[in-house]
Every structure is written in C-alpha cells, then in structure tokens.
Rosetta silent file (secondary structure, phi, psi, omega in degrees, C-alpha in Angstrom):
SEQUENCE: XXXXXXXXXXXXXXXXXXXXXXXXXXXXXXXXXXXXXXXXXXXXXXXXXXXXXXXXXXXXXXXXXXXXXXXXXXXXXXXXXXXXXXXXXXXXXXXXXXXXXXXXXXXXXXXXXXXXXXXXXXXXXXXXX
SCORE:     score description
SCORE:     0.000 S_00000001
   1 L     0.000  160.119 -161.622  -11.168  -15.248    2.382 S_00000001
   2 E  -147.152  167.917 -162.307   -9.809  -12.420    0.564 S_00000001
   3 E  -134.867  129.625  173.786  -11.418   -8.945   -0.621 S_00000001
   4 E  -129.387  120.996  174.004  -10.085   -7.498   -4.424 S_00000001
   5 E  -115.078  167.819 -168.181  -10.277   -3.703   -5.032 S_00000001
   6 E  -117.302  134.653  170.205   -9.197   -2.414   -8.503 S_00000001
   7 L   -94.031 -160.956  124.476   -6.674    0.357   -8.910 S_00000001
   8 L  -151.815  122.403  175.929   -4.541    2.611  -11.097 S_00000001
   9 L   -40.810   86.559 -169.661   -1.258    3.207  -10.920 S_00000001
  10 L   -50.178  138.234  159.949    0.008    6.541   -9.676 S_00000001
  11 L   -61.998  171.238  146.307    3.232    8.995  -10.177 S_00000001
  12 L  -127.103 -155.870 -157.980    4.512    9.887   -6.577 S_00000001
  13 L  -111.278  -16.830 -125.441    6.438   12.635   -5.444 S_00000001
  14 L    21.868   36.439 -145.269    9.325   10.150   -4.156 S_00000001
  15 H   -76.784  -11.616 -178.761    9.421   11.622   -1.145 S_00000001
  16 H   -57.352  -11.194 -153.615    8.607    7.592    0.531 S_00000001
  17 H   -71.376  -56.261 -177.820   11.802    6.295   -1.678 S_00000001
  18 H   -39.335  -38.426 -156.281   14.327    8.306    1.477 S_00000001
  19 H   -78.651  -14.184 -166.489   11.869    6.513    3.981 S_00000001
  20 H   -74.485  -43.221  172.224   12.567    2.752    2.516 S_00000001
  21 H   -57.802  -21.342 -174.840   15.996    2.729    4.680 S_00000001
  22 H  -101.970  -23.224 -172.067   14.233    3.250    7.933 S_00000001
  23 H   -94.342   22.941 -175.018   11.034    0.682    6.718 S_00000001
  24 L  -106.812  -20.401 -177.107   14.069   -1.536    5.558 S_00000001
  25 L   -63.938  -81.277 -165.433   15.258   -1.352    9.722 S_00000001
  26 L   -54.782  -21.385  158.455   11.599   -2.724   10.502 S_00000001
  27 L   -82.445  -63.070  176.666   11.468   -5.454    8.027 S_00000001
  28 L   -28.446    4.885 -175.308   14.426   -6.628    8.684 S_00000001
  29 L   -92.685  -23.164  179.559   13.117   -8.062   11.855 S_00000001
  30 L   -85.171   -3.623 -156.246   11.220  -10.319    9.434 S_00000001
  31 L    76.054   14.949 -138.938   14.094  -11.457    7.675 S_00000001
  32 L  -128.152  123.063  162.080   12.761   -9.208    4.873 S_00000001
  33 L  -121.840  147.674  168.959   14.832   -6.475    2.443 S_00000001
  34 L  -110.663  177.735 -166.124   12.449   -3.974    0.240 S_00000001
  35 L   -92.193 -153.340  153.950   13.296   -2.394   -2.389 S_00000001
  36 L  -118.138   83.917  169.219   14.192    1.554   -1.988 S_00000001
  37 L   179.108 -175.467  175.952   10.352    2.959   -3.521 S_00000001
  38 L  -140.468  163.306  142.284    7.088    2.462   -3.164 S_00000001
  39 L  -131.553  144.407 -157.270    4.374    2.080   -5.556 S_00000001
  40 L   -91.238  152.265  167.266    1.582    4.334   -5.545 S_00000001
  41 E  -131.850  161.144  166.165   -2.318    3.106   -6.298 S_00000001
  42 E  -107.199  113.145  154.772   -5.026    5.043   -6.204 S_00000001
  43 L  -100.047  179.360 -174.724   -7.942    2.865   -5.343 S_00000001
  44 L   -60.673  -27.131 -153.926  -11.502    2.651   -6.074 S_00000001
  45 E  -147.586  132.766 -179.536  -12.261    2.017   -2.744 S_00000001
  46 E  -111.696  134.495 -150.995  -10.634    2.882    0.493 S_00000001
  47 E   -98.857  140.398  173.040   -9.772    0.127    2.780 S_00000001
  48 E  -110.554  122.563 -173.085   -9.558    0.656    6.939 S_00000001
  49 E   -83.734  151.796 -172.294   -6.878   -1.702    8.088 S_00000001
  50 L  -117.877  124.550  154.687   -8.055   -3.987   11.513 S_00000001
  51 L    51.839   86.543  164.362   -4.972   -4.089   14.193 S_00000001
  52 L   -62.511 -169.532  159.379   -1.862   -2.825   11.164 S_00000001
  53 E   -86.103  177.171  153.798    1.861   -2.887   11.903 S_00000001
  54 E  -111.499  143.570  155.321    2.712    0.902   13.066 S_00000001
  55 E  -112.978   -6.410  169.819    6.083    1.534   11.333 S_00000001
  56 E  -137.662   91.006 -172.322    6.073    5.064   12.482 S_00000001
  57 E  -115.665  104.192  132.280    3.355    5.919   15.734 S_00000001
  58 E  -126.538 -173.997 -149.374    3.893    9.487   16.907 S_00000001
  59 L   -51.766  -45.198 -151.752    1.856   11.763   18.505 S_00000001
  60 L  -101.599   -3.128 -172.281    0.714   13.958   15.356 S_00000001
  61 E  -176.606  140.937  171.010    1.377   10.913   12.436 S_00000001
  62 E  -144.631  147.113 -158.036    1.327    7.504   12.211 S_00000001
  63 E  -138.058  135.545 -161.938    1.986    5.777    9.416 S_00000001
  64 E  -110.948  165.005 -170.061    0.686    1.907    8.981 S_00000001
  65 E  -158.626  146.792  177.659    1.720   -1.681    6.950 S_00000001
  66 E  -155.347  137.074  160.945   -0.731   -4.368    6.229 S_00000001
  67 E   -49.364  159.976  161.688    0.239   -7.741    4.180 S_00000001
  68 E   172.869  170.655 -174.440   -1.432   -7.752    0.561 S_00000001
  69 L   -99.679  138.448  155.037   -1.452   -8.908   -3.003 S_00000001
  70 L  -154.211  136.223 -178.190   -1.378   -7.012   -6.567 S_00000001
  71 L    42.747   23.861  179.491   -2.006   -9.029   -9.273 S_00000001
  72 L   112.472    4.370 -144.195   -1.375  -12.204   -6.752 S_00000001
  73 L  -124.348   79.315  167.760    1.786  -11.303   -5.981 S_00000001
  74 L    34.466  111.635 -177.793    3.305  -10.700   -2.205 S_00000001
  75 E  -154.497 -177.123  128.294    3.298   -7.046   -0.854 S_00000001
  76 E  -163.256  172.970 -150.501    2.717   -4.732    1.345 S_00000001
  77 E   -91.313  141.399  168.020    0.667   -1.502    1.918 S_00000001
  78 E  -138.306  127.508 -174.475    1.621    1.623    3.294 S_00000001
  79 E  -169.681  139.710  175.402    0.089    4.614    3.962 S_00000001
  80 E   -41.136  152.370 -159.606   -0.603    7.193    6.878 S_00000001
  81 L   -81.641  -59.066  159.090   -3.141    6.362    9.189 S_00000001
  82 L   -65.022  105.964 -173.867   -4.877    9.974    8.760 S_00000001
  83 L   -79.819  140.784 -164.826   -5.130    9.906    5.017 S_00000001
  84 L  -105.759  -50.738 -175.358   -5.201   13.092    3.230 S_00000001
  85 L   -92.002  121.600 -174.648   -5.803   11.296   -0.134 S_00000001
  86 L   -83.671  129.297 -171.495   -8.662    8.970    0.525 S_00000001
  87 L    78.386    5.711 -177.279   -8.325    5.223   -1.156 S_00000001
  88 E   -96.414  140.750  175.067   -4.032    6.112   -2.011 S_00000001
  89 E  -133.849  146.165  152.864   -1.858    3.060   -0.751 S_00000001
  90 E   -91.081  177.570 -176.128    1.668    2.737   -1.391 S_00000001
  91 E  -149.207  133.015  165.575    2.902   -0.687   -1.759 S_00000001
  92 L  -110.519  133.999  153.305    6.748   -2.192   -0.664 S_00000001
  93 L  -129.009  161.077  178.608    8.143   -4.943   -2.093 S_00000001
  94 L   -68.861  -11.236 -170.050   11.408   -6.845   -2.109 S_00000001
  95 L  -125.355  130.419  160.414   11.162   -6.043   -5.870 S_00000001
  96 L   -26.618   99.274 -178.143   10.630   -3.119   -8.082 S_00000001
  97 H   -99.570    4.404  155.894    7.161   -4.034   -9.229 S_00000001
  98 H   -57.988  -49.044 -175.091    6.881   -1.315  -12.067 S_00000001
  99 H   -80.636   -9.454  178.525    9.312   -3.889  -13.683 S_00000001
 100 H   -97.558   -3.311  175.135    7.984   -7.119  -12.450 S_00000001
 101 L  -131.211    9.928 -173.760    4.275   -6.236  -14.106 S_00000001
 102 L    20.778   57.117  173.141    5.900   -3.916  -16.382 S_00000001
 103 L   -95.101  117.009  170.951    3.652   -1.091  -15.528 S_00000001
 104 L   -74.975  136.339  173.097    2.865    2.524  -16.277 S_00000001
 105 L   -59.255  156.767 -178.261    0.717    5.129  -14.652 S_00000001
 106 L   108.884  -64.973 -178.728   -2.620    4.887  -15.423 S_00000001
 107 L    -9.531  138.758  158.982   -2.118    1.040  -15.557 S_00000001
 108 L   -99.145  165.596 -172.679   -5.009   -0.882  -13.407 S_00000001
 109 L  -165.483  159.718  174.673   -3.891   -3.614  -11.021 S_00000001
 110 E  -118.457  138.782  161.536   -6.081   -5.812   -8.123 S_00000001
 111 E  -130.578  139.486 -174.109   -5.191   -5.627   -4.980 S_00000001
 112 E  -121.713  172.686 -173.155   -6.513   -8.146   -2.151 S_00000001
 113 E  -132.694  141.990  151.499   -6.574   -8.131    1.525 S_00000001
 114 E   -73.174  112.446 -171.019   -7.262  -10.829    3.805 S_00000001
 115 H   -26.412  -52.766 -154.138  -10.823  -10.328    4.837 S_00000001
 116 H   -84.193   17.435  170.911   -9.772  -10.792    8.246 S_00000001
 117 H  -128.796    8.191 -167.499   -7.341   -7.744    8.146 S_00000001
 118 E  -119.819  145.130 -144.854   -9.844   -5.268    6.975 S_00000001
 119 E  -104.342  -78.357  163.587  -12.221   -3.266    9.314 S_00000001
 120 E  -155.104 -162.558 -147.622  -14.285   -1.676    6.922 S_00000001
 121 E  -122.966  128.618  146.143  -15.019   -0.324    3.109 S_00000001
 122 E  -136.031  146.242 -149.678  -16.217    3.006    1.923 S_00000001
 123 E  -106.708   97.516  161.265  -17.492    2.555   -1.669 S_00000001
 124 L   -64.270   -5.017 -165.467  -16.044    5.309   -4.307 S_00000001
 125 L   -85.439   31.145  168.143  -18.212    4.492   -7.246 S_00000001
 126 L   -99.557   -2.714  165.740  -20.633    7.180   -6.907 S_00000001
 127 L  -131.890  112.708 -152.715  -17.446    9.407   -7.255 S_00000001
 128 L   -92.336  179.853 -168.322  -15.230    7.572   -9.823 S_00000001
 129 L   -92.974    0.000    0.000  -11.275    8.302  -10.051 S_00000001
C-alpha cells in the first residue's frame, strides 16, 4: 500500500549538490550512482520516516534516506532528521529529474511512500504553502 502527498517544487541553495559525492560512497553499496543534486519539494504534508537509512548519524545531526516515488518514478528522499523546514524533502536520483519531468519551481509533483515505511502524518492544510 502506498501513501501520495502533493508537492511543489523548490529552488535550493545547492549546498546538498557538494554532499552527492559522499551519498554517492553510500549508494554505491547498492550498486547505485546518483546524480550530483538533489531536488527540493516542499510538501503539503510532512512525513516521519519508520526505521530510514542514516547516511550521516552524528551526535548533533543526522541526516536520513527513505525509498520513494514522484510522479511514479524511482527515488529517494533526503532530509535531516531534525527538520528546520517542516514537510521539505530533497530527492536523489540516478537522473536529473528537473529534466526527466521537465520541471520548474513552483511545479506540483506526487510523491508516495510505502505505507509501511511511514510512522506518522501531520496534516498542513489548515496552514497551506
């Protein structure tokens, strides 16, 4: 069973783009290359991941990966464990997906989770994006 939250596509800052060489060490374990970015979503709804990867666990920051979809399509999510921006995910792929969905910010996108990886929900639409 799967869960679909709705998004919109985000600028970043790039500072995750530097970071893709060390989360390209940790895929690689999968047999896995990413791309060197991320893409940012803002969702509607902020997701709690049940048992992530850690791709970074230290004391003061930990930064987390969960499988997932946008628009159907193989991914996966990344984003610090404490979140400062509540409902922002980055997303790695092996491919540049501004160019594989030919997308802009602002663009919406779905993104699903396997029920069975998510913990719980808190519900933004009484404060919209």
């Amino acid at each position: 069973d799967e869960y679909a939250v709705y998004g919109i596509v985000k600028s970043g800052s790039g500072g995750a783009t530097p970071n893709t060489k060390y989360f390209n060490k940790k895929f690689k374990w999968f047999g896995l290359k990413m791309y060197p970015g991320t893409l940012n979503i803002q969702m509607e709804q902020r997701i709690f991941f049940k048992d992530p990867l850690y791709l970074i666990n230290h004391e003061d920051w930990k930064l987390v990966t969960i499988p997932l979809y946008i628009n159907g399509f193989p991914v996966f999510g990344v984003r610090a464990e404490t979140e400062h921006l509540p409902g922002f995910i980055e997303l790695l792929s092996s491919e540049r997906l501004r160019n594989k969905f030919n997308l802009k910010d602002g663009d919406g996108v779905f993104l699903s989770f396997n029920l069975e990886n998510i913990r719980d929900l808190d519900d933004f639409s009484s404060n919209p994006l």
